[in-house]
N, C-alpha and C positions, 0 to 999 in steps of 0.2 A: 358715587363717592370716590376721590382720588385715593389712588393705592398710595398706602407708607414707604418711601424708600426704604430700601434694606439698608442696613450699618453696613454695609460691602460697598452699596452702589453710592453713599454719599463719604464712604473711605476712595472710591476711585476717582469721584466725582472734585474733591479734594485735590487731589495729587492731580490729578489732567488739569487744575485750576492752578497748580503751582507747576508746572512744568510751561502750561502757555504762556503763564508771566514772566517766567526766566526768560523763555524763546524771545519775545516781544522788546521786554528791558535790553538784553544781551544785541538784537536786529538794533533795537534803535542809540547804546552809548555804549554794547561792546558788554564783555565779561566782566570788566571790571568794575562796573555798575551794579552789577546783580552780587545782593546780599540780603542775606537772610531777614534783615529788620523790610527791605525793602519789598522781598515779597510777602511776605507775611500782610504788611500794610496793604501791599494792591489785592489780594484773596479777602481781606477781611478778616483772617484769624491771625492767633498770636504767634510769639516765635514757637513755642513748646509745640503747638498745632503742628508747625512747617516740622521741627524735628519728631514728630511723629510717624510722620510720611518720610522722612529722609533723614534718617539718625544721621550721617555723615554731613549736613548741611549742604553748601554751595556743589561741595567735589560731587557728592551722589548725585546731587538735580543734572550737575553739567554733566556725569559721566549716561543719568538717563538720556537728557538728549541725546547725546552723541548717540546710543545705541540704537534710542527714535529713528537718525538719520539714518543710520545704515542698513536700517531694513526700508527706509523710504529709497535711501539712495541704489539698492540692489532691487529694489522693485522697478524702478526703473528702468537701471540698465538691463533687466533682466526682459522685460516688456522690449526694449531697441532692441535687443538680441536674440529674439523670440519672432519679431517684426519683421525682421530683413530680408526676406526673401533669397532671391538669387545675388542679389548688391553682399559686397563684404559688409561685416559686421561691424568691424571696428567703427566705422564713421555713423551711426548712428550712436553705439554708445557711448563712444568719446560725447558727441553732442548730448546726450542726455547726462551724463558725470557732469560736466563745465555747465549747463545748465540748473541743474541741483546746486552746482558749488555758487553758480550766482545768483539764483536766487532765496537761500536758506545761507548766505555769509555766516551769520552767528554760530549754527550747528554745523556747518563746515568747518567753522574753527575749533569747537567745540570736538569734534572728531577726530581734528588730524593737527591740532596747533597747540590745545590745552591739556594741558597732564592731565589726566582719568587712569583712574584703576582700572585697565583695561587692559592684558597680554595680550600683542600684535604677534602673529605669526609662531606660534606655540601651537601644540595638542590642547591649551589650555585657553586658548583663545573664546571669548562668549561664540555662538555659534552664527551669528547676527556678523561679526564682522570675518568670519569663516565664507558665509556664504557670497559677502560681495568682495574677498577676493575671488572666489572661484568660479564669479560670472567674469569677471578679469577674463583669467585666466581660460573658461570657457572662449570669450571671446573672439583671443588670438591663437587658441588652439595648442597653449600650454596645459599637455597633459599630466605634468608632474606639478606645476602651481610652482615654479620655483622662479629661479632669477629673470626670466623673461616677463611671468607676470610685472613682479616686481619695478622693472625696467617702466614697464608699458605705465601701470599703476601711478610712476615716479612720474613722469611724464606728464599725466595728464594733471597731476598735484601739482606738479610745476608750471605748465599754463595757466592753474586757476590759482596759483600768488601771484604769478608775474603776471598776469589780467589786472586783478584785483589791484596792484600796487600802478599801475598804468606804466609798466616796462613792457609791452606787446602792444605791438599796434592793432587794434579792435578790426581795422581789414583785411588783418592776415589771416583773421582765425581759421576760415574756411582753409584758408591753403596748411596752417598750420596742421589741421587732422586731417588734410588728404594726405600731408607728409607722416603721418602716424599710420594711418590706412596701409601706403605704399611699403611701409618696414614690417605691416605687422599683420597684414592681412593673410588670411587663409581659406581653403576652402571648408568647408563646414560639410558633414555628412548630414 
């Protein structure tokens, strides 16, 4: 006999079903696509349903992604940074950031483009996007986490618009993070 889902695991089962369809809707026409009648209709349940799981509508779904990303996006870099051996670190992370950023476009924007209730750079900051500044900052051997992360950080958000918008030639990249590498490498203990 098939066990009864719990009211917990078809409440998570739910919201994982209205966050994929945001991801999906927002990947294929953008944020401005994803509304609340919209996902409702692709989950099957009504809008009261979707505000159940997310009294804030659209803001809290897109502010969930974002937070999705930044722990996928910091497990990443955190895995190149972890990986590196004797080689510096930055150019592995650099390559795994700019690949997150192109391949997850919608929650990259969603992270770093769309308003979300979210304090950057506060004691108040969720801990989620704490942590993947401070593989940043791990990376290039900013012990204080301050304007150098920041610099490096800007940096590489700025390669992945100006990728994105086709203002960087797609065969610089490579020379583009050895030129990040060169400013920003360090030895690692």
């Amino acid at each position: 006999m098939a066990e009864r889902m719990s009211r917990q695991e078809r409440y998570e089962q739910r919201r994982r079903a209205i966050l994929d369809a945001a991801r999906e809707r927002a990947d294929a026409d953008g944020w401005a696509a994803v509304t609340t009648r919209h996902l409702a209709d692709a989950i099957g349940y009504t809008q009261p349903v979707l505000y159940g799981h997310f009294p804030g509508g659209k803001a809290e779904i897109m502010l969930a992604v974002a937070l999705e990303g930044f722990v996928e996006l910091t497990r990443r870099c955190r895995t190149a940074l972890d990986e590196d051996g004797d080689r510096g670190a930055v150019e592995p992370v650099a390559e795994a950031y700019l690949k997150f950023s192109r391949e997850h476009p919608a929650v990259y924007e969603a992270m770093f483009q769309q308003a979300i209730d979210a304090e950057f750079a506060s004691a108040d900051s969720p801990a989620d996007l704490r942590a993947g500044f401070e593989v940043l900052a791990e990376t290039i051997g900013d012990d204080e986490g301050g304007a150098a992360t920041e610099v490096f950080w800007g940096a590489l958000h700025g390669i992945t618009v100006l990728e994105r918008a086709g203002r960087m030639r797609p065969e610089h990249r490579a020379q583009r993070i050895a030129e990040l590498s060169s400013r920003y490498a360090v030895r690692r203990r």
